[in-house]
Structure formats: structure tokens, C-alpha cells
C-alpha positions in Angstrom: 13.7 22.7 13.3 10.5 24.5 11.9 12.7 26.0 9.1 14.3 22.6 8.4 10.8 21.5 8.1 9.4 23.8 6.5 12.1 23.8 3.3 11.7 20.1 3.4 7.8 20.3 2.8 7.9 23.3 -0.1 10.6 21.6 -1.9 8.3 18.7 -2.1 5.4 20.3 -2.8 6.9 22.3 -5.6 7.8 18.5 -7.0 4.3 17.6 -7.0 3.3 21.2 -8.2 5.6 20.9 -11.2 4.6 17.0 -11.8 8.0 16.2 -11.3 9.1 12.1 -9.5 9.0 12.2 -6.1 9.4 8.4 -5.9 13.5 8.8 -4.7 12.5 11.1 -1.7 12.0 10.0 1.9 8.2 10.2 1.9 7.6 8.0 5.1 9.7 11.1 6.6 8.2 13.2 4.6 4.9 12.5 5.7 5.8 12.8 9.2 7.2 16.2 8.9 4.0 17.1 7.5 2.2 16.0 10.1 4.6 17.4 13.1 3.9 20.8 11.0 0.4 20.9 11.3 0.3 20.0 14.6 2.6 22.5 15.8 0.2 24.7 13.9 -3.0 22.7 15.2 -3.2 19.6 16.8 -6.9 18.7 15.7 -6.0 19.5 12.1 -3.1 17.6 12.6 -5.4 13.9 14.0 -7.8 14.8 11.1 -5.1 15.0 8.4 -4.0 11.8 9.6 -7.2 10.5 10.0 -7.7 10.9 6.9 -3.7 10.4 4.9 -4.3 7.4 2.5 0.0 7.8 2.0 0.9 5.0 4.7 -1.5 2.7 3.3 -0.2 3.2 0.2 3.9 3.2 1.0 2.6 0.0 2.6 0.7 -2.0 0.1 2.7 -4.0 -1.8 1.5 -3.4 -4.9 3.0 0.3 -4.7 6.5 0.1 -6.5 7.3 3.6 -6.9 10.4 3.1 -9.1 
């Protein structure tokens, strides 16, 4: 699982990295995993990065068309 997640996360963040579209990945998933992973790592860090994650209110406004 942590390995799964883990590849999952630095292939998207060598997307971003390399300004490449990251529009056609799972990013409500993606998020998710992101957040799992930081709270197996801490689970404050984890409530603050979501405290603090503008991605579901973006993936949820309707404005955002990311194709």
C-alpha cells in the first residue's frame, strides 16, 4: 500500500514539476492518497494540510473545467 502510494504521488509530482497536464489523472484520488500519506507520516500535518488544501474546492466549483 505505502509503495502504491507513494509511486502514485512522485509520478504526479514529477507532472507538476515538469509543467506537464495533469487534468486526465484521478486527482480527487490523488488528493486523498496525499493526505493518507501524510497522516501515516503525521496525523497533525495531515488535518493542517487539509485544513488548508484549496484542491476540493476547486475540483468542486463549477467553473473549474480542466479539459
Amino acid at each position: 500500500d505505502v509503495h502504491d502510494a507513494m509511486r502514485d504521488l512522485h509520478l504526479l509530482r514529477n507532472r507538476i514539476a515538469h509543467h506537464e497536464p495533469i487534468h486526465n489523472r484521478p486527482l480527487v484520488e490523488l488528493h486523498a492518497a496525499a493526505l493518507t500519506t501524510a497522516g501515516w507520516i503525521c496525523p497533525t500535518t495531515r488535518g493542517w494540510i487539509a485544513a488548508r488544501s484549496r484542491v476540493p474546492a476547486l475540483l468542486a466549483d463549477p467553473a473549474f473545467d480542466p479539459a
